[in-house]
N, C-alpha and C positions, 0 to 999 in steps of 0.2 A: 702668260704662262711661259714663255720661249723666252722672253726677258727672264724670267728667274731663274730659268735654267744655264742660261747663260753667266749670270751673276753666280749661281751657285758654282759653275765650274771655274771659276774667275780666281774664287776662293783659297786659299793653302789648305793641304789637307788638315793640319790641324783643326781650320775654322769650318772646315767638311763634314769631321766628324763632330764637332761640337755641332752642329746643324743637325745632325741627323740625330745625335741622343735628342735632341731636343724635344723634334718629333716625336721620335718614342715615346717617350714621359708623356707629351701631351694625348696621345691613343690612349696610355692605359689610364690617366686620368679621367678620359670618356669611360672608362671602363668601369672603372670605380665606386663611380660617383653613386650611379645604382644598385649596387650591389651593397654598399653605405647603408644608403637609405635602406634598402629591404632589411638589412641588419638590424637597423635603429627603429622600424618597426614591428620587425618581430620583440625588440627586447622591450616597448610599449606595450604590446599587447602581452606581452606574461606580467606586466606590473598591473594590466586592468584583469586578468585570470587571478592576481593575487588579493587584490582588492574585490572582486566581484565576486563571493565566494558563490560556488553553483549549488542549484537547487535540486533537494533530492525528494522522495516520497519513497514508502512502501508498504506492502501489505505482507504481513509475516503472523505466523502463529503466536501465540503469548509469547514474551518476553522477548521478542523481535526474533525465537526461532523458523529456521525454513519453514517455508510453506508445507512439508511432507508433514509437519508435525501438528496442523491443524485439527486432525482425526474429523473431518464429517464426513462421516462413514455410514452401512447400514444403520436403519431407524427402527428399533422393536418395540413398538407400543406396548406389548404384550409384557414389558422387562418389567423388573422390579425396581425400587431404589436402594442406592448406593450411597454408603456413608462418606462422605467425604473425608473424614478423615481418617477411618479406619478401613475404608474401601471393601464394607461387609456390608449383608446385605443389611436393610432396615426391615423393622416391626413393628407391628401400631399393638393397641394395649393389649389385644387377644392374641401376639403373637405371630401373629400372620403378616406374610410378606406385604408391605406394601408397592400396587402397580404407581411406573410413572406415570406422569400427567403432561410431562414437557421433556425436552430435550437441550442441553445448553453448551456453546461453544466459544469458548474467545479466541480472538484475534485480537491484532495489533496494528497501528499504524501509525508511523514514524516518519521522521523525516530533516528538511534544515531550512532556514530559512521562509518559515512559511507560520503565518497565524491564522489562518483558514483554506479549508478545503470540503469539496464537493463528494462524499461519499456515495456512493450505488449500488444496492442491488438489485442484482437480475435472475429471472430463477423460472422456472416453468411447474407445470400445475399439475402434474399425473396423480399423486398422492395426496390433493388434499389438505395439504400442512400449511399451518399459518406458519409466516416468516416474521419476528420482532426483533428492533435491534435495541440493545440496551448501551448504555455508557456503563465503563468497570470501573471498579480502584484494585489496583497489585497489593498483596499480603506476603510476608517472606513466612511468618509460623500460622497455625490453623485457630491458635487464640484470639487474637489480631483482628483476627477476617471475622470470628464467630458473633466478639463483639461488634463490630459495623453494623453484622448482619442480622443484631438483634436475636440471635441465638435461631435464627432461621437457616435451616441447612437446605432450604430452596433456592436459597441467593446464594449459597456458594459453588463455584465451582473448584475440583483440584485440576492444577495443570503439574503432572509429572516432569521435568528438565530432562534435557536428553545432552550428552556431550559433543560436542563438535557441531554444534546445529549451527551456527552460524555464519554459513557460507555464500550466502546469498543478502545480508545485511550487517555489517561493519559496525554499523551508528552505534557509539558510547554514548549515554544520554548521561548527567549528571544527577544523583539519588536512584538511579536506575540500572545501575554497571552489572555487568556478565563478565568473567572470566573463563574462557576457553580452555585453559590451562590446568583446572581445579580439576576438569570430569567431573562436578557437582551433577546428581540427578535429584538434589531434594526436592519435594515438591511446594510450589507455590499458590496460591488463594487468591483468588477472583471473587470481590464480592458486587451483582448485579446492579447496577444505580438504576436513575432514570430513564425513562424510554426516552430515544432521538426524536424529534419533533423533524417528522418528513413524511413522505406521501410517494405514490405512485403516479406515476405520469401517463399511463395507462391504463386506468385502473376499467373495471366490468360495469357495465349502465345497464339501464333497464332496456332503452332503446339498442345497446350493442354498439355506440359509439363511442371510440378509442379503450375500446373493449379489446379481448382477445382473437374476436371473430371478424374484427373490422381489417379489410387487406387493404385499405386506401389512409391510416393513418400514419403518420412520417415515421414511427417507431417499429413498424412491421415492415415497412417498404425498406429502411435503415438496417434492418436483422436479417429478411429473407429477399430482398428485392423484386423482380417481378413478378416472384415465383409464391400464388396464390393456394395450391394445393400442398399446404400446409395442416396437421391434426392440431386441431383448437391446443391440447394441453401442451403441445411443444412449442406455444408460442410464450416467451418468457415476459414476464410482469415486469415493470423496471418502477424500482423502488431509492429514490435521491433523498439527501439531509447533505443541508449547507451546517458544518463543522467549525465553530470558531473556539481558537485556544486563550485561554486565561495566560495574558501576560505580565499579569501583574499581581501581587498580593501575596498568601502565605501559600495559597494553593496555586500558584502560578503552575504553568504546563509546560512553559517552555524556558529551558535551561539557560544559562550565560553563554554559553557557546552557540544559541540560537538552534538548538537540537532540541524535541521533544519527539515522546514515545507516549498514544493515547492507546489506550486499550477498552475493547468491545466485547459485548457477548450476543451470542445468535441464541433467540430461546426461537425453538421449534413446537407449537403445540396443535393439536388437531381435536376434532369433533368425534367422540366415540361412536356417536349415531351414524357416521359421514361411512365413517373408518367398515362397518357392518354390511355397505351396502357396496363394498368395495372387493370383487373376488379376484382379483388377477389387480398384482401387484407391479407399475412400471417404475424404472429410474428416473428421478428427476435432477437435472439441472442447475446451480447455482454458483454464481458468480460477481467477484464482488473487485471493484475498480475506485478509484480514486483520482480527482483532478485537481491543482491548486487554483486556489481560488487569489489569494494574496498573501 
């Protein structure tokens, strides 16, 4: 070290200061060099964000509006039926109103990237009410729909549009567009298909195992944990259907852009004998979740 410094004084200034930039340059070259690299990996990883496009799901009222627009709301057995497409009341041949028999809701579930997923419902028991989930098809006029439905106004539902609903889900699905812009509120036609093929993971036994009264199965311990004084009907039934989408053919579900929109409906119906022995009316529970499966 004492040699170089010697040598370095030994030097003219000129060949001094040429020594000393030199140095310099070499420090910020240390410096650099990483700074490079974090650069040149950050601009990798936005080329694999552009190539991987990210995976979406959700759960939204018809026509992929907000969830506020779901309406399951009070249930009145007692009601009448409702025309669908005059939204007056109905009449059987003597004129008289006719009472409903069920109850029907759709929903939607959307998303990218995805040809199967794990639907769920969960729901608790105070009222009674059977819970079925059907598979839908969208109608834009009430002709449309009335034909599918075989002239059956039990398979149709109306779903009224509301403006600006879509705040909570973006997805443009292709044969399925929404314009925000219109204020359209016409209403559109849900006609009922097939029941989903699913089951309850919980369901009631004769012995009460992986029933609603059992506190040592992994789906009660999972919902309410140690805590066993629990009222039987607040414990929620968990109801799953593994979902796969048609990718191919004239009914395909999912769009060129890897976007599809499936739509559902919730028929609710119960026991009139059930319903008689019931005086005191509680709220019930229900919730419904989705997981991708691939």
């Amino acid at each position: 070290m004492k040699n170089i410094i010697m040598k370095f004084k030994s030097l003219s200034k000129r060949r001094q200061i040429e020594a000393i930039v030199a140095m310099i340059l070499a420090v910020a070259m240390f410096a650099v060099i990483p700074t490079y690299s974090w650069f040149a990996y950050q601009r990798k990883a936005a080329e694999m964000i552009k190539v991987e496009y990210p995976n979406s799901l959700y759960i939204n009222a018809a026509h992929r509006e907000d969830r506020i627009f779901f309406g399951l709301d009070g249930i009145n057995i007692n009601d009448y039926k409702i025309d669908p497409q005059t939204k007056k009341q109905m009449k059987d041949e003597n004129g008289d109103a006719i009472k409903v028999t069920q109850m029907m809701y759709v929903f939607s579930v959307s998303g990218s990237n995805t040809t199967s997923f794990r639907l769920q419902m969960a729901h608790t028991t105070n009222n009674l009410f059977n819970y079925t989930l059907y598979e839908a098809n969208q109608y834009n006029d009430y002709s449309a729909a009335s034909t599918a439905a075989g002239g059956n106004t039990d398979l149709i539902v109306r779903y009224d549009q509301s403006a600006g609903s879509h705040t909570e889900n973006t997805i443009q699905v292709i044969g399925d567009l929404y314009d925000e812009n219109d204020n359209t509120t016409d209403p559109l036609y849900y006609v009922k298909g097939p029941a989903l093929s699913g089951s309850y993971v919980n369901p009631d036994t004769v012995n009460d195992k992986l029933g609603l009264k059992d506190t040592d199965n992994k789906y009660y311990s999972k919902t309410y944990g140690e805590d066993t004084k629990v009222q039987v009907n607040a414990v929620p039934k968990y109801w799953q259907s593994n979902v796969t989408l048609k990718t191919t053919g004239s009914d395909k579900e999912v769009d060129a852009n890897k976007k599809f929109c499936k739509y559902f409906i919730l028929v609710v119906t119960w026991d009139n004998a059930e319903q008689l022995t019931q005086e005191k009316k509680e709220s019930d529970l229900i919730y419904f979740s989705v997981q991708r499966l691939n």
